[in-house]
One Martini backbone bead per residue (centre of mass of N, CA, C, O) as a GRO file, in nm:
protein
  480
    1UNK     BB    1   8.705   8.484   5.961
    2UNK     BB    2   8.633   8.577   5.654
    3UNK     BB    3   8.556   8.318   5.549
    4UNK     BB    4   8.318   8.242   5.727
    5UNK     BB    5   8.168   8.494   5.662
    6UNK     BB    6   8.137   8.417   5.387
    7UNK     BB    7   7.978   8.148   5.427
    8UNK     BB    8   7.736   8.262   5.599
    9UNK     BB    9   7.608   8.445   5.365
   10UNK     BB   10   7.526   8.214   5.149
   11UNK     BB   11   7.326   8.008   5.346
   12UNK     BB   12   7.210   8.230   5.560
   13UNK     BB   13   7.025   8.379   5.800
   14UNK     BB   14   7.073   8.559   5.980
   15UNK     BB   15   6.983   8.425   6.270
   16UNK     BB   16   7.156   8.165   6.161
   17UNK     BB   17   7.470   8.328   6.126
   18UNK     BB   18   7.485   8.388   6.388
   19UNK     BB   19   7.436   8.092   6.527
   20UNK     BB   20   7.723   7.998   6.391
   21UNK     BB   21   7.908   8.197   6.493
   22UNK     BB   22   7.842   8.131   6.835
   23UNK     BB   23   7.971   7.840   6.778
   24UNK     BB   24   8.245   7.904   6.702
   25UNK     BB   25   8.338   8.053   6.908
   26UNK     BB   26   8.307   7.839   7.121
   27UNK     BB   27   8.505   7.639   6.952
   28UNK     BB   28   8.746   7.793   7.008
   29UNK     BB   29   9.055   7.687   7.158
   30UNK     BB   30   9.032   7.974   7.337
   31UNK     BB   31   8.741   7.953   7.461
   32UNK     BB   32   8.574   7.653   7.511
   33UNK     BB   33   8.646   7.612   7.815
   34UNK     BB   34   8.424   7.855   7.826
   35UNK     BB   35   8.173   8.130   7.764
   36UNK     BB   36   7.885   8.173   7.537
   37UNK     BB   37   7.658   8.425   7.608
   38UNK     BB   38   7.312   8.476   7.471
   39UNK     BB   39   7.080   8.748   7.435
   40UNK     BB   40   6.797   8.803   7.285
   41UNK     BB   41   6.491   9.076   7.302
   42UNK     BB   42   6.205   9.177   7.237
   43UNK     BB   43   6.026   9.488   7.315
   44UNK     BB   44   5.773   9.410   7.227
   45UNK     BB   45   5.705   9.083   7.240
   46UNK     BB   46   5.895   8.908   7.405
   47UNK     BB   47   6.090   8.772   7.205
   48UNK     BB   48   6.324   8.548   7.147
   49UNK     BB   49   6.567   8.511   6.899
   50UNK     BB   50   6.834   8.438   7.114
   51UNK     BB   51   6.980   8.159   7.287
   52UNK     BB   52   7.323   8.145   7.424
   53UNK     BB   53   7.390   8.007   7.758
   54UNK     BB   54   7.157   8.226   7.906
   55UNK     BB   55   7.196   8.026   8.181
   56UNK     BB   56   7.456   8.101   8.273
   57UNK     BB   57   7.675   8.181   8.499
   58UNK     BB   58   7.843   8.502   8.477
   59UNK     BB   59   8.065   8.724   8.427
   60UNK     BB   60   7.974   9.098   8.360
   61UNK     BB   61   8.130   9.319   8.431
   62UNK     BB   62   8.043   9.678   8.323
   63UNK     BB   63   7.744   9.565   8.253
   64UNK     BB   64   7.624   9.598   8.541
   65UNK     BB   65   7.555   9.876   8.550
   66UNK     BB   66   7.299   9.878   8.392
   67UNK     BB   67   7.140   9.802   8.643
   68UNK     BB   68   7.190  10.003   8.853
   69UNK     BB   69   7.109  10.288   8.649
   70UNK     BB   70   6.818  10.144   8.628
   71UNK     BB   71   6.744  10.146   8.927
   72UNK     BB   72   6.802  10.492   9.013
   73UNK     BB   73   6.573  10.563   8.817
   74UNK     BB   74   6.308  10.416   8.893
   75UNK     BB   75   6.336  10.460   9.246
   76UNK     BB   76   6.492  10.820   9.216
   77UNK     BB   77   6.493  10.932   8.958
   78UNK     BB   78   6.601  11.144   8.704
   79UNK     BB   79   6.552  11.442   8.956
   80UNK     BB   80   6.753  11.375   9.112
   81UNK     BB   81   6.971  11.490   9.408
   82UNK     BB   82   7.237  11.477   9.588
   83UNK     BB   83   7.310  11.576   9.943
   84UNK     BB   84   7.496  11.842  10.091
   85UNK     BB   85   7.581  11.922  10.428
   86UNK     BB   86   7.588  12.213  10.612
   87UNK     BB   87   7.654  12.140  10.991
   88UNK     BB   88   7.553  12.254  11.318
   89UNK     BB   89   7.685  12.228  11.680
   90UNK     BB   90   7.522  12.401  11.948
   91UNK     BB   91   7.667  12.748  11.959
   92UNK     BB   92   7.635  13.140  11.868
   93UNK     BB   93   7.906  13.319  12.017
   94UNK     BB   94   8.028  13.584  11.890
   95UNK     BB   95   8.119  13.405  11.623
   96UNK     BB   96   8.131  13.133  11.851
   97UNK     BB   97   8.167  12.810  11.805
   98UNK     BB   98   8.002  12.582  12.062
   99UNK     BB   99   8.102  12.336  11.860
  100UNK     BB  100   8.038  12.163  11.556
  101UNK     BB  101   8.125  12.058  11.223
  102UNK     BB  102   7.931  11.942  10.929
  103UNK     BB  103   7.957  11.725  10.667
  104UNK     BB  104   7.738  11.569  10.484
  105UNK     BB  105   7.641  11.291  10.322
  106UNK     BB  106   7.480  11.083  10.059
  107UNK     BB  107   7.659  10.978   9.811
  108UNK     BB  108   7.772  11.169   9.633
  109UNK     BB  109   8.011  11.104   9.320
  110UNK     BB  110   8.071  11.424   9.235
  111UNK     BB  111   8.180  11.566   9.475
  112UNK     BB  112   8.445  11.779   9.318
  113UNK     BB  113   8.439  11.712   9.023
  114UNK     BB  114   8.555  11.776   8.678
  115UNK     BB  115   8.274  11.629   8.550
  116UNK     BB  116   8.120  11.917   8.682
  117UNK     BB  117   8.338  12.190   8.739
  118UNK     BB  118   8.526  12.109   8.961
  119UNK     BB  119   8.690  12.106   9.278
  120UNK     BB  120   8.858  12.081   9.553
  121UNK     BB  121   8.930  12.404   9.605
  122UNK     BB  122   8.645  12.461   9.548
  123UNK     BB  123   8.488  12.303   9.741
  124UNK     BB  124   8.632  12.400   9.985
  125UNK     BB  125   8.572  12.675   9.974
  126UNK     BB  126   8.279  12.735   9.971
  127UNK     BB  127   8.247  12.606  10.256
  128UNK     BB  128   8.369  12.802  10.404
  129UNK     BB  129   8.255  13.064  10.317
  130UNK     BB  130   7.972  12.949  10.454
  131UNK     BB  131   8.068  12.975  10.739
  132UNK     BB  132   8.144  13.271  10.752
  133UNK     BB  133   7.871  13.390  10.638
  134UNK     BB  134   7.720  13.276  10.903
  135UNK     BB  135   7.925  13.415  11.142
  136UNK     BB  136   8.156  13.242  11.166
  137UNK     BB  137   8.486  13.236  11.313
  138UNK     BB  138   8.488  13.056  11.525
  139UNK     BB  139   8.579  12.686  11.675
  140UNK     BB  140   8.599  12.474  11.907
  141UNK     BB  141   8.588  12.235  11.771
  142UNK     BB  142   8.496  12.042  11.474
  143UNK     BB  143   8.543  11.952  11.130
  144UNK     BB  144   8.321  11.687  11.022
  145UNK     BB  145   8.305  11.405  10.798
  146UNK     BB  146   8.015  11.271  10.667
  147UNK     BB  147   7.943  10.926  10.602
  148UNK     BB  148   7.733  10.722  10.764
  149UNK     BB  149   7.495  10.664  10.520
  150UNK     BB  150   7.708  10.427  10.526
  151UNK     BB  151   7.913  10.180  10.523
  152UNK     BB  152   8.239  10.197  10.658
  153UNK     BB  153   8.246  10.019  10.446
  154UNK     BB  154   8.346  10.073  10.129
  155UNK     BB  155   8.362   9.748  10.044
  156UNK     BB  156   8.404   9.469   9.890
  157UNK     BB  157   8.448   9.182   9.983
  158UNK     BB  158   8.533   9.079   9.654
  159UNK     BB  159   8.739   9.195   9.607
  160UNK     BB  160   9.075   9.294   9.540
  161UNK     BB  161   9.392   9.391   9.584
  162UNK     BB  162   9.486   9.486   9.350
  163UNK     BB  163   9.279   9.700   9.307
  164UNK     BB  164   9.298   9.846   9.554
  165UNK     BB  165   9.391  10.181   9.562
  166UNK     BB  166   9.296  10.229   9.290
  167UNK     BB  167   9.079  10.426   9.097
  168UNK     BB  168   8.886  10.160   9.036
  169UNK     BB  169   8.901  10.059   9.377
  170UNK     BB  170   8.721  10.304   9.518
  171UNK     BB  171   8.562  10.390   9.763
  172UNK     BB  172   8.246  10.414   9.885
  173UNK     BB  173   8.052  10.720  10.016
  174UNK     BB  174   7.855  10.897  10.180
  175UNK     BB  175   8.162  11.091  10.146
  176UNK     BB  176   8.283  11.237   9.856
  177UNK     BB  177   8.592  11.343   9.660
  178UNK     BB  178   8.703  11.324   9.355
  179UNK     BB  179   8.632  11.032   9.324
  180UNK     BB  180   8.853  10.939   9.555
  181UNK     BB  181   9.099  11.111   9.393
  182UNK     BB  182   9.452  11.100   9.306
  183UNK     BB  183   9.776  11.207   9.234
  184UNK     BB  184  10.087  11.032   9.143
  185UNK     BB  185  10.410  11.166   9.071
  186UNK     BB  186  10.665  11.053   8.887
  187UNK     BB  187  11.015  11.003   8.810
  188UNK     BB  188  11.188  11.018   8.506
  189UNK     BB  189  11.402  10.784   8.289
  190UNK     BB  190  11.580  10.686   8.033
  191UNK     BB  191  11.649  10.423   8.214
  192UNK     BB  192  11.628  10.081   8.249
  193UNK     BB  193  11.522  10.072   8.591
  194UNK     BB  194  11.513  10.310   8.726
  195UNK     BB  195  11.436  10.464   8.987
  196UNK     BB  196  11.102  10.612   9.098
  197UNK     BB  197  11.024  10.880   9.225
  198UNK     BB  198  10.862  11.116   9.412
  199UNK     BB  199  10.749  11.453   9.352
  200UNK     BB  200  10.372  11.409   9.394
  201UNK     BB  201  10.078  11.512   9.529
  202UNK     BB  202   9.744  11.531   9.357
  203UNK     BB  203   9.627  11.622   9.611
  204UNK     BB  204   9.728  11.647   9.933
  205UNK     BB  205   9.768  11.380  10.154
  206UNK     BB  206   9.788  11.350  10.489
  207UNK     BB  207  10.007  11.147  10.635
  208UNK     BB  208  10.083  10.994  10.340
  209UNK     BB  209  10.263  10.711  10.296
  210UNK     BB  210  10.532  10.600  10.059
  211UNK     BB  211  10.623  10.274   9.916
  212UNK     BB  212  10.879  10.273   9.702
  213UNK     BB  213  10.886  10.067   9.379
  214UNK     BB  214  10.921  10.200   9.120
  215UNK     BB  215  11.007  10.172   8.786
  216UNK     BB  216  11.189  10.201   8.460
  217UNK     BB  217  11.067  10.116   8.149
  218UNK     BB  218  11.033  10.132   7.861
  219UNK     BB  219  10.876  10.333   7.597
  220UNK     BB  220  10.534  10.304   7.606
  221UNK     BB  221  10.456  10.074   7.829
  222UNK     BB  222  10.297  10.213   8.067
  223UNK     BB  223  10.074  10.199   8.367
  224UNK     BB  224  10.232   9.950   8.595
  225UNK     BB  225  10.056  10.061   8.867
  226UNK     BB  226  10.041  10.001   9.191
  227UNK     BB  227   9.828  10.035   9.466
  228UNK     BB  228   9.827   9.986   9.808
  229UNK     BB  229   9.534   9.977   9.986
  230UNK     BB  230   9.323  10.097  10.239
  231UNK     BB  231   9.121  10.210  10.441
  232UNK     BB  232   9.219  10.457  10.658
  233UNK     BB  233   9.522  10.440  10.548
  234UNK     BB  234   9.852  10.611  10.519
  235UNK     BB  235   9.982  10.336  10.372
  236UNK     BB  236  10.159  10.300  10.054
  237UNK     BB  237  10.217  10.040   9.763
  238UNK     BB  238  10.457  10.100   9.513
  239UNK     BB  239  10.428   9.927   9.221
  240UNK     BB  240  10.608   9.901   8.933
  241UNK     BB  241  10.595  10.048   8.597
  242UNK     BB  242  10.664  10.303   8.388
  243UNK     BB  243  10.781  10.501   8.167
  244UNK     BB  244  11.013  10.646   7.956
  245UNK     BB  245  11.155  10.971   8.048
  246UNK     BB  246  11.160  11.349   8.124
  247UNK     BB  247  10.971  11.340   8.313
  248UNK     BB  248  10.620  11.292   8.431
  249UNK     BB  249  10.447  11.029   8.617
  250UNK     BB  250  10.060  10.984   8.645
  251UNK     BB  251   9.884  10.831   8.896
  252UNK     BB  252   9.583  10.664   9.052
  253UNK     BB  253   9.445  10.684   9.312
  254UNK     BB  254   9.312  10.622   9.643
  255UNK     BB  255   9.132  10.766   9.885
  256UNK     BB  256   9.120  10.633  10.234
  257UNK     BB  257   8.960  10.939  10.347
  258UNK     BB  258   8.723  11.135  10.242
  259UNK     BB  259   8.589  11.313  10.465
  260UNK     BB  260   8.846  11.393  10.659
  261UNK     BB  261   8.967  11.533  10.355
  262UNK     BB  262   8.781  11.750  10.337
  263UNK     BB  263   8.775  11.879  10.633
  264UNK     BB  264   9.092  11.930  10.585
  265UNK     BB  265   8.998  12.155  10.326
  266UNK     BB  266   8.818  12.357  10.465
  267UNK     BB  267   8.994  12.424  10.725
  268UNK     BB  268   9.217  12.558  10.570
  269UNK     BB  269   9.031  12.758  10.414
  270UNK     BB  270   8.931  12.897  10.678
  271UNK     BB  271   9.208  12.992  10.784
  272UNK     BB  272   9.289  13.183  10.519
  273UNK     BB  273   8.996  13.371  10.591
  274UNK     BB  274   9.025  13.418  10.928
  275UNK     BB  275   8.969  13.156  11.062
  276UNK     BB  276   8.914  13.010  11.375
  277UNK     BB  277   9.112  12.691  11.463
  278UNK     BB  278   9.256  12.419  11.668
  279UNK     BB  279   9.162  12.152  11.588
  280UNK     BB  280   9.212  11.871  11.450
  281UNK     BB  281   9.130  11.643  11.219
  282UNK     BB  282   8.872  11.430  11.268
  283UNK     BB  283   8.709  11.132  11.215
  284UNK     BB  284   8.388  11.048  11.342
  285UNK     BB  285   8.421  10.838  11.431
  286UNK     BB  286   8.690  10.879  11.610
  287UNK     BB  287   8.512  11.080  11.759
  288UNK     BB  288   8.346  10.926  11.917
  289UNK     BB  289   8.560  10.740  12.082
  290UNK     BB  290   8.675  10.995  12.206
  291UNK     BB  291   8.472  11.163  12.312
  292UNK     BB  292   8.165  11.012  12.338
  293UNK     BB  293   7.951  11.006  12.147
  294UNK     BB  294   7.599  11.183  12.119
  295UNK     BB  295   7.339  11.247  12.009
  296UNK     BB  296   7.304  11.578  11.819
  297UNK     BB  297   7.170  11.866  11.705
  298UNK     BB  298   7.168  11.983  11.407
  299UNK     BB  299   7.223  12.240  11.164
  300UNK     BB  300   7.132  12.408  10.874
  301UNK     BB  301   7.285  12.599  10.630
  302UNK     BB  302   7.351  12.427  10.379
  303UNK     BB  303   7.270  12.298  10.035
  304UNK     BB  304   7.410  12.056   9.822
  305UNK     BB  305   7.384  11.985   9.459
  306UNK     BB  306   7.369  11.793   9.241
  307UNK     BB  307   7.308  11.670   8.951
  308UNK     BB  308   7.108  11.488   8.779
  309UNK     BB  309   7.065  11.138   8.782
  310UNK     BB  310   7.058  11.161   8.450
  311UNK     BB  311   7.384  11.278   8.419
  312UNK     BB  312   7.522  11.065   8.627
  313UNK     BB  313   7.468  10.798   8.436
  314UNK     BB  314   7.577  10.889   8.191
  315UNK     BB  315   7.866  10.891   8.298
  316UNK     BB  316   7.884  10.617   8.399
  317UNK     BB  317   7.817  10.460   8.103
  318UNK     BB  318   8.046  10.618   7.924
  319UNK     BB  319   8.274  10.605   8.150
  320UNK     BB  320   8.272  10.367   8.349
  321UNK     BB  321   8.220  10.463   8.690
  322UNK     BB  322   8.217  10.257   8.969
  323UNK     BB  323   8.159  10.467   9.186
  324UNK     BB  324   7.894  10.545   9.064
  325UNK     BB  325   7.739  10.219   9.065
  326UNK     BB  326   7.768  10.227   9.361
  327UNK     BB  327   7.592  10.431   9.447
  328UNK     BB  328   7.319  10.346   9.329
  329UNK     BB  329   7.301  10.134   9.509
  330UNK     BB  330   7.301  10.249   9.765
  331UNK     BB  331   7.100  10.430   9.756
  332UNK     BB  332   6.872  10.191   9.680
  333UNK     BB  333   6.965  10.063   9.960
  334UNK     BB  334   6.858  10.291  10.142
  335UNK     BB  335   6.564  10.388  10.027
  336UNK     BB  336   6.452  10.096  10.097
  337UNK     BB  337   6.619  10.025  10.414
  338UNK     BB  338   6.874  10.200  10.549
  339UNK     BB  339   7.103  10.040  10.424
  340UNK     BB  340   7.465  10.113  10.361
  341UNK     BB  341   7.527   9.803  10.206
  342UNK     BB  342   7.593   9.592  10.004
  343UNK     BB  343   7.439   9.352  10.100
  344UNK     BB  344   7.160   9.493  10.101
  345UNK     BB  345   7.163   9.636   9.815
  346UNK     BB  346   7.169   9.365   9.651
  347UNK     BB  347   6.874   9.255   9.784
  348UNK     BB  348   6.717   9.463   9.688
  349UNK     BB  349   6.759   9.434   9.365
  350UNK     BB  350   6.663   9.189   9.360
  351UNK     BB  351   6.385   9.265   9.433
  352UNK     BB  352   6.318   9.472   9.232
  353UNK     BB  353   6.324   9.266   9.002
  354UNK     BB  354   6.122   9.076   9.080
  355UNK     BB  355   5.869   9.242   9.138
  356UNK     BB  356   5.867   9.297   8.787
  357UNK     BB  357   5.970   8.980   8.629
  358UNK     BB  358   6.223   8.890   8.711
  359UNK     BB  359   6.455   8.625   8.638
  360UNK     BB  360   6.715   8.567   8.888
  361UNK     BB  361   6.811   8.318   8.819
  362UNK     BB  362   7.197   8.360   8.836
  363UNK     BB  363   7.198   8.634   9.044
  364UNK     BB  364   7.532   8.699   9.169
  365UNK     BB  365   7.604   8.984   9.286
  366UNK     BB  366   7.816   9.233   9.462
  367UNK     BB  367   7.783   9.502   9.304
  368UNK     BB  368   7.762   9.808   9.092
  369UNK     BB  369   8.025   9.727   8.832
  370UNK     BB  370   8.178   9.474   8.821
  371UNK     BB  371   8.457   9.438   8.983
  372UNK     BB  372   8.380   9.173   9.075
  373UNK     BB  373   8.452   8.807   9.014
  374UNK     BB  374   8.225   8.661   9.162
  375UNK     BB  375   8.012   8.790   9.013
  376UNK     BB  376   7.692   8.704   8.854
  377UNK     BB  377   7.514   8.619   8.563
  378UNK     BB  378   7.270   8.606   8.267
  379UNK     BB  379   7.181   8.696   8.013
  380UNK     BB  380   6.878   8.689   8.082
  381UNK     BB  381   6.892   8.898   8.266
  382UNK     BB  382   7.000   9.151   8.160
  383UNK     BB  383   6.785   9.116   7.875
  384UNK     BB  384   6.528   9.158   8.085
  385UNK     BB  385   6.551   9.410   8.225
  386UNK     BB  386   6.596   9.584   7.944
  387UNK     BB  387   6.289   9.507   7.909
  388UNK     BB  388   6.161   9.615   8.121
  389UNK     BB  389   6.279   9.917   8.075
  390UNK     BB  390   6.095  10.012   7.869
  391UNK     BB  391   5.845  10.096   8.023
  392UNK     BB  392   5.984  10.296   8.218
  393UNK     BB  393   5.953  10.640   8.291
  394UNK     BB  394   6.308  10.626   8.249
  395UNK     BB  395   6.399  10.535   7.969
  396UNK     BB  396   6.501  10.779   7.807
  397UNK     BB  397   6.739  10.856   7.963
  398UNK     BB  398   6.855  10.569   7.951
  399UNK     BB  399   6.911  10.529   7.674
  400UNK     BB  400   7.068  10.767   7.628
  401UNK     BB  401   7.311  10.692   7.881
  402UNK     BB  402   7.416  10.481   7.591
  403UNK     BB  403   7.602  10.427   7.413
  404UNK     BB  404   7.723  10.477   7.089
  405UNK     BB  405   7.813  10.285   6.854
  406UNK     BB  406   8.098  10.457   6.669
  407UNK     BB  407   8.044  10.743   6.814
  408UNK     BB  408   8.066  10.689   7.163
  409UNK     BB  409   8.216  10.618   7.390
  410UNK     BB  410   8.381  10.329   7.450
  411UNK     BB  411   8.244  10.247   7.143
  412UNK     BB  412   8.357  10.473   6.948
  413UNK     BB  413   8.557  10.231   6.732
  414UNK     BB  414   8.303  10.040   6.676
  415UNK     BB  415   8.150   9.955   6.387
  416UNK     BB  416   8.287  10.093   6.114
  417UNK     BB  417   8.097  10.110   5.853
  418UNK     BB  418   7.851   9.974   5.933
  419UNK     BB  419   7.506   9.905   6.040
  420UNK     BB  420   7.595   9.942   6.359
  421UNK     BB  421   7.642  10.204   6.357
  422UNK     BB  422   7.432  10.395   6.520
  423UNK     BB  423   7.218  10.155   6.623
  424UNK     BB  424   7.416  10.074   6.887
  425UNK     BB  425   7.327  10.035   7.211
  426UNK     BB  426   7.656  10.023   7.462
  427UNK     BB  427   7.782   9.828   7.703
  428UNK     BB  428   8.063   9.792   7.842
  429UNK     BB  429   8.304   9.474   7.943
  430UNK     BB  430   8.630   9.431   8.129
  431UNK     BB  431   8.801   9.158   8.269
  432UNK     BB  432   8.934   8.936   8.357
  433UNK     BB  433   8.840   8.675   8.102
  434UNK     BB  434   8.632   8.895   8.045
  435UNK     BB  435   8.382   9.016   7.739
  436UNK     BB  436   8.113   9.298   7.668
  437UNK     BB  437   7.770   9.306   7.525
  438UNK     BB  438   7.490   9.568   7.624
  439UNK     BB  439   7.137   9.629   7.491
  440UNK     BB  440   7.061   9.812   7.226
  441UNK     BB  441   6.837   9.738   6.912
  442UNK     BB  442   6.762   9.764   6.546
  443UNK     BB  443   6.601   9.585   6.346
  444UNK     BB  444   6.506   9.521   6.011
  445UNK     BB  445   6.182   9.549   6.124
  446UNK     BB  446   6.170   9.786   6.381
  447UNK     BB  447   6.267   9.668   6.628
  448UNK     BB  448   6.341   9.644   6.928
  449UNK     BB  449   6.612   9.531   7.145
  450UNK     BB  450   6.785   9.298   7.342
  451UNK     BB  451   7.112   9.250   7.457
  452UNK     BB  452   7.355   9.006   7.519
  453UNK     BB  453   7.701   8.959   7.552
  454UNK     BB  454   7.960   8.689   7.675
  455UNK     BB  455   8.295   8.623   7.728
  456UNK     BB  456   8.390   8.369   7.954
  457UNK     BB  457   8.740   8.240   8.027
  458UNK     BB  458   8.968   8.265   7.847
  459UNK     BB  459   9.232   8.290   7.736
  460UNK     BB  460   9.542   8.346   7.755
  461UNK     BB  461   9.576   8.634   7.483
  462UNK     BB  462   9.256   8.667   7.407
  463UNK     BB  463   9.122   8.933   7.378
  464UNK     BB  464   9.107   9.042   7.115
  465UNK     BB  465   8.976   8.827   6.960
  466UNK     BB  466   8.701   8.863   7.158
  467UNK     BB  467   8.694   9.163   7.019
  468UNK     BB  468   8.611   9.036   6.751
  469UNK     BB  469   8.376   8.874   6.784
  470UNK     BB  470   8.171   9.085   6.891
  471UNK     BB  471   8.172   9.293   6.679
  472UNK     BB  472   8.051   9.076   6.462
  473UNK     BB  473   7.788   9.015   6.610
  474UNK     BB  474   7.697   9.309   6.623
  475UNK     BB  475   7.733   9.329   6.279
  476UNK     BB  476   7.493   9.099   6.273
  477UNK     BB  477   7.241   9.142   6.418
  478UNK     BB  478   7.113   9.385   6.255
  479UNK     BB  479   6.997   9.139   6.031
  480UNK     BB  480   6.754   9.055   6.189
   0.00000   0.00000   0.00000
């Protein structure tokens, strides 16, 4: 790569060089049988600079957050904020509820979580004592989690099965709590091969049962763990290696039930406080089948409200947090159709940026996060996107919430030392055989552009290889 970068010097200008190197790269035996796709495009002028492959549809991996987050931010504004109600009904007669406790939410992604300074035991407290403190001391109903503002599929139809209960594979829900996530720690062995036993999970998931597959493999060897469940489903099959070790290690898993555990954390906390309730845990769900359930009339105690939608977007963005970007999809897809459904919320979206004048040919994406492998779209899809969300009276904040190259997020290890450190904002994106960088930056006359690259598909075992051509692209693109 040495050679050729100092040959594209010698006798092109940049955005000749350019695309030389992405001619090279495309041409690369790891690559060729695959895509490399590319978009450049002045946000003053709105001329293309280079576009290469930039209308085949590939996959996108965690570059299309950039788009749930620019919807979110143009459709629900800035400073909305995702809220969570505390309600109940029947009446309340000598502090005692004749009647069901109601926590409803709206789809925050935040709710409970550590990245806004919150935990399940704090807000599980928190709903509790506000339960008592409005008078109820007894409850004869249920305390009962609504998460129905979405549809009760959490999940996009286009997973696959290996993601599905590991914690970047959480389903969204209208009520989430701890970004929908647990912790189960194994018990290390200095030797290889010996089974890793559980030791605990936390939070403790109540009646879930764990058929435990896991050993343990060399010392550095890292998270080999997969946790396999569904929604709703109380038994989970762990497969796979930790590494060796004296100590514990701990697995992220996906909560398969955010709701229900929530409404048992806030019982149990509740009954901790002097309260008094007798009827176990129980999902509104299975609530209506049992009971017979129709709706009833309920009052609201108080309202919590989530960080607003600009400080959720940069965590998202830097963060890259699947669970917020599908939030955000089913959002504006609820806010604009009332409909809390994958499928429902991909076509307002698509419908969204057509109205504004972006070409959606080959824009066939299936959620919000870019973890399904099926979700597909253009380069200049998403660099038309970002061009038109420049005018958008919310780009400010969107652009804040754009990692910068170098410095900080995901991108913070790429192009040190080079022109390209600090001057771009990208989000990365990467699952199997496809890595990404989509975003803004400033050309050498003063221009902002936006730009996407994409290779899509290359050969197995060539990940670095493909990080290490987009990293020079980046860094040849601002001598544009």
């Amino acid at each position: 790569m040495k050679l050729l970068l100092f040959f594209l010097l010698q006798i092109f200008n940049p955005l000749e060089r350019l695309q030389k190197l992405v001619d090279s790269v495309q041409n690369d035996p790891e690559i060729r049988n695959g895509v490399v796709a590319v978009s450049i495009r002045s946000t003053q002028t709105g001329e293309y600079k280079l576009q290469y492959n930039a209308n085949k549809s590939v996959n996108s991996a965690s570059v299309l957050k950039l788009v749930s987050t620019a919807s979110a931010l143009s459709v629900l504004g800035t400073n909305y904020c995702f809220q969570t109600f505390l309600e109940y009904d029947g009446v309340i007669v000598d502090s005692v509820l004749q009647g069901n406790v109601y926590i409803r939410g709206t789809g925050d992604p935040s709710f409970g979580s550590a990245r806004i300074g919150s935990s399940v035991d704090l807000i599980s407290k928190f709903f509790a004592q506000k339960i008592k403190n409005y008078g109820i001391k007894k409850i004869e109903g249920n305390i009962l989690g609504d998460g129905s503002v979405f549809s009760v599929n959490t999940l996009s139809d286009s997973w696959i099965w290996g993601d599905i209960g590991n914690y970047y594979g959480a389903g969204i829900n209208g009520l989430n709590i701890n970004e929908n996530l647990y912790s189960v720690y194994f018990k290390q062995s200095k030797r290889v091969g010996d089974f890793a036993p559980i030791t605990k999970t936390i939070p403790e998931i109540p009646n879930l049962k764990n058929i435990n597959k896991v050993t343990v493999a060399e010392r550095g060897s890292g998270d080999n763990v997969l946790l396999y469940s569904t929604p709703f489903s109380t038994t989970v099959l762990s497969e796979g290696t930790i590494p060796a070790g004296e100590n514990e290690f701990s697995v992220k898993g996906a909560i398969p039930d955010p709701p229900t555990f929530f409404a048992y954390q806030v019982q149990k906390n509740f009954v901790l406080i002097g309260g008094m309730i007798d009827k176990p845990t129980i999902s509104l769900q299975n609530y209506k089948i049992s009971e017979g359930y129709y709706p009833k009339q309920r009052y609201v105690v108080f309202n919590y409200d989530s960080p607003t939608l600009s400080s959720l977007v940069k965590d998202c963005n830097f963060h890259s947090i699947n669970l917020y970007a599908d939030a955000f999809l089913k959002s504006v897809g609820y806010h604009l159709s009332k409909d809390g459904s994958f499928d429902s919320a991909v076509k307002i979206q698509k419908q969204l940026w057509s109205q504004k004048g972006v070409d959606l040919q080959g824009f066939m994406i299936r959620d919000g996060s870019g973890l399904s492998p099926s979700g597909v779209l253009t380069a200049n899809n998403l660099t038309d996107i970002l061009y038109t969300m420049k005018t958008d009276t919310a780009f400010s904040e969107y652009y804040s919430s754009i990692p910068i190259v170098g410095i900080n997020g995901t991108v913070h290890n790429l192009c040190k030392g080079s022109k390209a450190q600090g001057n771009v904002r990208a989000k990365s994106g990467s699952i199997s055989s496809t890595r990404a960088f989509s975003g803004y930056f400033t050309a050498s006359n003063g221009e902002m552009m936006s730009f996407t690259f994409i290779i899509n598909r290359y050969a197995d075992g060539a990940d670095r290889k493909v990080s290490r051509y987009l990293e020079e692209m980046m860094k040849m693109m601002v001598e544009i």
